[in-house]
C-alpha positions as CSV (number, residue, x, y, z in Angstrom):
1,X,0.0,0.0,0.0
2,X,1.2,3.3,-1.2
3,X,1.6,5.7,1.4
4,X,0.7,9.2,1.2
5,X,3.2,12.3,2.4
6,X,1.5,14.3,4.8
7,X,0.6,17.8,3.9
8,X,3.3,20.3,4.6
9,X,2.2,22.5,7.4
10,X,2.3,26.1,7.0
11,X,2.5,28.1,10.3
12,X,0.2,31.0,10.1
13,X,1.3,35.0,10.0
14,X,1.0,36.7,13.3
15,X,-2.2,38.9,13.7
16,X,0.5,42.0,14.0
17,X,2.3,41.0,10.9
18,X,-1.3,41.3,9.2
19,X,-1.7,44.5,10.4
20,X,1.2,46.6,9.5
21,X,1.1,45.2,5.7
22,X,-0.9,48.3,5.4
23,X,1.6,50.3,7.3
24,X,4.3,49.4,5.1
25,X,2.5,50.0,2.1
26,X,1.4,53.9,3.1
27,X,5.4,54.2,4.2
28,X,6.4,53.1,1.1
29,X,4.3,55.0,-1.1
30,X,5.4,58.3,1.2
31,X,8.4,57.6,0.4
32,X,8.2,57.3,-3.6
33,X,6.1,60.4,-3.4
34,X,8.9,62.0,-1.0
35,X,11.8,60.7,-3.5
36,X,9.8,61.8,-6.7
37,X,9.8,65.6,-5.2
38,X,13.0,65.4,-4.1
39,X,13.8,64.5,-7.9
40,X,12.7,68.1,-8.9
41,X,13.0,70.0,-6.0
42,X,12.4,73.2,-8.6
43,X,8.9,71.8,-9.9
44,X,7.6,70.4,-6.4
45,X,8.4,74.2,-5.1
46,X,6.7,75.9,-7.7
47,X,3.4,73.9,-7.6
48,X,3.4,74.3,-3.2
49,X,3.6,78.4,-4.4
50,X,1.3,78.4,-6.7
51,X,-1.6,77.1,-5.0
52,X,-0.3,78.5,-1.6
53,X,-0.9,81.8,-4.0
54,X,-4.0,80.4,-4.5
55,X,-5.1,79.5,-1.3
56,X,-4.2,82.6,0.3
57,X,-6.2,84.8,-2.2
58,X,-9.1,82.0,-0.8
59,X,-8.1,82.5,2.9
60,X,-7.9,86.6,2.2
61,X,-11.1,86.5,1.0
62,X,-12.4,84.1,4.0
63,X,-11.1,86.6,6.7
64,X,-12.2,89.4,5.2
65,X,-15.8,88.4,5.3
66,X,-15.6,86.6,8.3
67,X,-14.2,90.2,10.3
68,X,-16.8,92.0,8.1
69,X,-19.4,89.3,9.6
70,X,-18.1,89.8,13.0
71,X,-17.6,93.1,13.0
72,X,-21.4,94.1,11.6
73,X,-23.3,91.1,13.9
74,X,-21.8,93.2,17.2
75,X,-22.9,96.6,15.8
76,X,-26.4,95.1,14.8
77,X,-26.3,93.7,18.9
78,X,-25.4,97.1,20.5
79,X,-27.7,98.5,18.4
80,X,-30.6,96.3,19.3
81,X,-29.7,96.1,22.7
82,X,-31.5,93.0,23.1
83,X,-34.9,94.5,22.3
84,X,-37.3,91.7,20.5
85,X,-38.5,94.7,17.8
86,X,-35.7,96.8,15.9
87,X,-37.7,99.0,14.0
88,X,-36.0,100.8,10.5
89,X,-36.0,103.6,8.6
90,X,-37.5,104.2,5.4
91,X,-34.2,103.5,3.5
92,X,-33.3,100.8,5.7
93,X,-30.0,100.3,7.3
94,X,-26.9,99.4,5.5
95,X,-23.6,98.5,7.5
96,X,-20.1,100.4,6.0
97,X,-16.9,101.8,7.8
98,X,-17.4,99.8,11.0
99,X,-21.1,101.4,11.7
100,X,-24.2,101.0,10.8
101,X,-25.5,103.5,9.1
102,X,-29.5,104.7,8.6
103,X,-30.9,106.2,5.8
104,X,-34.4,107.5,5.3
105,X,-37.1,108.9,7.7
106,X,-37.8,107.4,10.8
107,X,-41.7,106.1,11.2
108,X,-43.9,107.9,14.3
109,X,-44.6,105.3,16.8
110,X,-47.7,105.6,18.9
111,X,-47.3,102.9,21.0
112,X,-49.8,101.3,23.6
113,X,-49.3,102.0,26.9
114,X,-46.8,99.6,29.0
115,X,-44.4,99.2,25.2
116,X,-40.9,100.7,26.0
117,X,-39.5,102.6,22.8
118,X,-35.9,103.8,22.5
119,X,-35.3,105.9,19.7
120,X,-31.9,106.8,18.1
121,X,-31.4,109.7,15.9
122,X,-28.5,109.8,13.0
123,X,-29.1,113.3,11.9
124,X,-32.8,113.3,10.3
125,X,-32.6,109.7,10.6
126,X,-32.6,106.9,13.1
127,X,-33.6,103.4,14.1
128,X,-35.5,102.8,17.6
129,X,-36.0,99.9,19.3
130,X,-39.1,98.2,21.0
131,X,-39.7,95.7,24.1
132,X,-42.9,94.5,24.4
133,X,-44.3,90.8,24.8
134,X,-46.4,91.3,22.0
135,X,-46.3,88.9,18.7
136,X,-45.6,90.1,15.6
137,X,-48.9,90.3,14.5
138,X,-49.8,92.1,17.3
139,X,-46.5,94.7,16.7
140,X,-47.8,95.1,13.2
141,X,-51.3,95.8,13.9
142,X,-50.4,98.4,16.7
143,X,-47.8,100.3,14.4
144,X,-48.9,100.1,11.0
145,X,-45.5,98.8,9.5
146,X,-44.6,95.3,8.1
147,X,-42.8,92.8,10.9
148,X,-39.9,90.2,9.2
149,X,-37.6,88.3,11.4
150,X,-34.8,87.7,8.0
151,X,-32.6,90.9,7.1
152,X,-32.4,90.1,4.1
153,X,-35.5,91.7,3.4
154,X,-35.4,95.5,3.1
155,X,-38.1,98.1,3.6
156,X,-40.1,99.3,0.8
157,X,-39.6,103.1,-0.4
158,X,-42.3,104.9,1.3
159,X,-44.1,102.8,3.5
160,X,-42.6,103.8,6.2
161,X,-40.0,101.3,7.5
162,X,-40.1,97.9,8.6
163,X,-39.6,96.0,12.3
164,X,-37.2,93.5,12.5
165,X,-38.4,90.3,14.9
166,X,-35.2,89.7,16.5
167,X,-35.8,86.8,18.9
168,X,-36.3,83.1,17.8
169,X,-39.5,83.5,20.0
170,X,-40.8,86.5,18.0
171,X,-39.4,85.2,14.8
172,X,-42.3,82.4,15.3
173,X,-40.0,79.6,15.9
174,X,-37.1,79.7,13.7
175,X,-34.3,77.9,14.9
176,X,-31.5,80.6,13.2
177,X,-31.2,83.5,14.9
178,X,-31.4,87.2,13.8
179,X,-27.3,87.8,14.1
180,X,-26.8,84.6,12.6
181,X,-29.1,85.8,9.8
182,X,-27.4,89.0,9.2
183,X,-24.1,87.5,9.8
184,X,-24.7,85.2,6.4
185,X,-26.0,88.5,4.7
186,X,-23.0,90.3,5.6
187,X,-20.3,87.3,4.5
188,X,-23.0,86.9,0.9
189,X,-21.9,90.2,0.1
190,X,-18.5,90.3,0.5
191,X,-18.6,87.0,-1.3
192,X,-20.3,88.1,-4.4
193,X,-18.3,91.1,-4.4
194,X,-15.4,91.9,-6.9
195,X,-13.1,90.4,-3.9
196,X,-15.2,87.2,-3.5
197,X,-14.4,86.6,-7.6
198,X,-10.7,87.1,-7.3
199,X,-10.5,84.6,-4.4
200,X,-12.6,82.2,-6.6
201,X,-10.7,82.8,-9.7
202,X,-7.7,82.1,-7.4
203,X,-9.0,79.0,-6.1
204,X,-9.5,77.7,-10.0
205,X,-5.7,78.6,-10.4
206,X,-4.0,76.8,-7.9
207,X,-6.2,73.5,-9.3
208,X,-5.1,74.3,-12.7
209,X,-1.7,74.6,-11.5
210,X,-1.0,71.8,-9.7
211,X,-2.5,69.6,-12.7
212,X,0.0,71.1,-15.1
213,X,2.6,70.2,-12.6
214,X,1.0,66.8,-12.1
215,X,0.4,65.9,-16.2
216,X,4.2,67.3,-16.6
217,X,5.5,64.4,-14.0
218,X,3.4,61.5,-15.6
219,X,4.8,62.1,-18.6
220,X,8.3,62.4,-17.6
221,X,7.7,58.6,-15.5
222,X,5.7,57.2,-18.3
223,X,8.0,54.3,-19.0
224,X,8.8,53.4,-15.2
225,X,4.9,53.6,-15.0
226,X,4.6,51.2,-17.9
227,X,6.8,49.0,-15.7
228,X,4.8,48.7,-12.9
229,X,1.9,48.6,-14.7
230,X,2.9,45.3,-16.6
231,X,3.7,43.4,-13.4
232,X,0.5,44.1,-11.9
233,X,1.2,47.7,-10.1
234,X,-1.5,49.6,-11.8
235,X,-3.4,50.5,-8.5
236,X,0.3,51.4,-6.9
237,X,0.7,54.0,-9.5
238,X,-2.5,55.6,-8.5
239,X,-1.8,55.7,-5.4
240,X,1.2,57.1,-5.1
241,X,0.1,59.9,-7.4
242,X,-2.5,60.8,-4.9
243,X,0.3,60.5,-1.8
244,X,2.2,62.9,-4.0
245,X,-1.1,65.2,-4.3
246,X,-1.9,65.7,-0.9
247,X,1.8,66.4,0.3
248,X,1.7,69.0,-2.3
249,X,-1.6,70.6,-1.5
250,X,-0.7,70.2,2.3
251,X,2.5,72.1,2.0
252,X,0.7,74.7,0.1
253,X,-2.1,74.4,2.5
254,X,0.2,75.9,5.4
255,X,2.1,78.5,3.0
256,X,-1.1,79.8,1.8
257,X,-2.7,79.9,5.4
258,X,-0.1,81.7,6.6
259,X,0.1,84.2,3.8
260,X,-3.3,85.1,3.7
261,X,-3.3,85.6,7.5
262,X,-0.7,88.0,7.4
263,X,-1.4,89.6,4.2
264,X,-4.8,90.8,5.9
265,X,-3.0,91.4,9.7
266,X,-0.9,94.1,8.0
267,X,-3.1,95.8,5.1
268,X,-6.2,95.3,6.8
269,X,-6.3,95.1,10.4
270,X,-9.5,95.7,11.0
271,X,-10.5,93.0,9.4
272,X,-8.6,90.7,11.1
273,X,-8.8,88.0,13.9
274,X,-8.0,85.0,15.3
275,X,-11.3,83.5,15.6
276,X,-11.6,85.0,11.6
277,X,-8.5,83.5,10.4
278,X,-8.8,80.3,12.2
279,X,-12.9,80.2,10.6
280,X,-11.3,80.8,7.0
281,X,-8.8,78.4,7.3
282,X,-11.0,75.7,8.4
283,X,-13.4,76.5,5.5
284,X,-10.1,76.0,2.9
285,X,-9.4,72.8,4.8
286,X,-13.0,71.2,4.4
287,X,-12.5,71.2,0.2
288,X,-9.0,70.8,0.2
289,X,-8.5,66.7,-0.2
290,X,-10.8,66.7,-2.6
291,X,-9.3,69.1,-4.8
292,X,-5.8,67.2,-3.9
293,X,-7.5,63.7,-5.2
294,X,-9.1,65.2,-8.7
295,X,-5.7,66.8,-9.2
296,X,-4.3,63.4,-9.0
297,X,-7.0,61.5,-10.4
298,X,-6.8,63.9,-14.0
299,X,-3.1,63.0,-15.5
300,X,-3.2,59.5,-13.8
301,X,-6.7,58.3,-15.6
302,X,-5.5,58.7,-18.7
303,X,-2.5,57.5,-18.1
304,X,-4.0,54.2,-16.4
305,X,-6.0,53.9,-19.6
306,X,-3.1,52.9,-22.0
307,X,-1.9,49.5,-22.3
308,X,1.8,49.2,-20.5
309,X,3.4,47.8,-23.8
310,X,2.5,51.3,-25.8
311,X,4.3,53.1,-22.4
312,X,7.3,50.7,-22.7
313,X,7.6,51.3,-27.1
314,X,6.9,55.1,-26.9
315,X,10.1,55.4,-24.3
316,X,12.3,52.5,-25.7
């Protein structure tokens, strides 16, 4: 009778082994990407300023409004002195030069009897203020003018003025509040201004940028690409692309941070603070991997597309 080897036995991996394969294969892709910058030093230094240009025009652009937000949310709150009613003039009011600012003629308020009115006057003009437990309804029955709780609406020429409900209470339950409101008004305008655009433009710039710089290093690695590609490496090219990426946009990241804070701490300081810059950078850092990944994702797809022998003949 023929007797039959016994299976080999093959010990099994540790558990900690297992784990750090992934480990190893993040280190090694860091360093490719590390080694491929270090390659050209002159490229990889260009790109990190020309979307830190970019950023900063984003992160200008971000403190700016957020100050301007800041700044006109605490004049509307001195002004309204925690009153529920804020009552307008005809022209409205319009927030410019650190002040708010009233424009038109003041409504007469005849009030019932236990309402508390606090008028002030800005020349022939003026806002005032009223504290009553009334609703709305009941404010714009008594007074004759129209009651809003959002900013964004403005009075109509010649109908006197308009109240503003300035309490979630006597805003009938909304769950934003009136500073909060105005806050977003104020940062819409500055964003749709000629300043918002430039920052937007900039944005667009820096992407452009670092896919030039991106499409320019694929095609200088095409054959070593082909390489890895024939044994079986495709995905590893893609992924150490998009290592490369996001070291790039991160270095720019910090370079453009810091530039925009300090371009906007020395020519325009009164636009500027911590709780500002720190806002606008966190809004850049929320879209910043993904613009990091597409980047990537552009020269590599169509690079990935190509069969690795038409790399390998195009280079040999």
């Amino acid at each position: 009778m023929t007797h039959l080897a016994d299976p080999p036995v093959i010990p099994h991996k540790p558990l900690d082994h297992v784990s750090g394969s992934t480990d190893s294969t993040f280190s090694r892709l860091l360093r490719f990407a590390l080694a491929n910058l270090r390659r050209r030093p002159e490229r990889a230094l260009l790109s990190v300023l020309g979307i830190g240009l970019a950023i900063a025009a984003v992160v200008v652009v971000r403190t700016i409004a957020a100050g301007h937000q800041d700044a006109g949310v605490a004049a509307v709150t001195r002004a309204v002195d925690g009153a529920p009613y804020w009552v307008v003039p005809d022209g409205g009011v319009r927030y410019g030069s650190g002040a708010l600012v009233p424009t038109g003629p003041l409504a007469e308020l005849n009030v019932p009897p236990g309402w508390n009115i606090d008028i002030t006057r800005d020349g022939g003009s003026g806002w005032a203020t009223l504290t009553t437990d009334a609703t709305p309804d009941e404010v714009a029955a008594a007074t004759g003018l129209r009651v809003v709780s959002d900013p964004a609406i403005a009075p109509i020429p010649g109908q006197g003025g308009l109240i503003y409900a300035t309490r979630n209470d006597a805003g009938r339950g909304s769950f934003v509040g009136f500073e909060q409101k105005y806050a977003a008004l104020l940062g819409g305008q500055v964003e749709s201004s000629v300043l918002g655009l430039i920052g937007q433009a900039g944005l667009v710039l820096g992407f452009v940028i670092a896919v030039t710089g991106f499409m320019a290093s694929v095609h200088e690695r095409r054959r070593e690409f082909g390489i890895m590609s024939s044994v079986g490496l495709s995905d590893e090219v893609l992924y150490f692309f998009m290592v490369e990426s996001l070291l790039v946009f991160a270095a720019a990241y910090l370079v453009g941070v810091l530039a925009g804070g300090v371009v906007v701490a020395v020519l325009l300081p009164a636009f500027f603070g911590l709780g500002a810059w720190l806002t606008a950078a966190g809004l850049v850092a929320m879209y910043l991997p993904a613009l990091g990944i597409v980047a990537a994702l552009v020269p590599v797809h169509r690079l990935l597309q190509q069969r690795p022998v038409a790399l390998l003949v195009e280079h040999a």
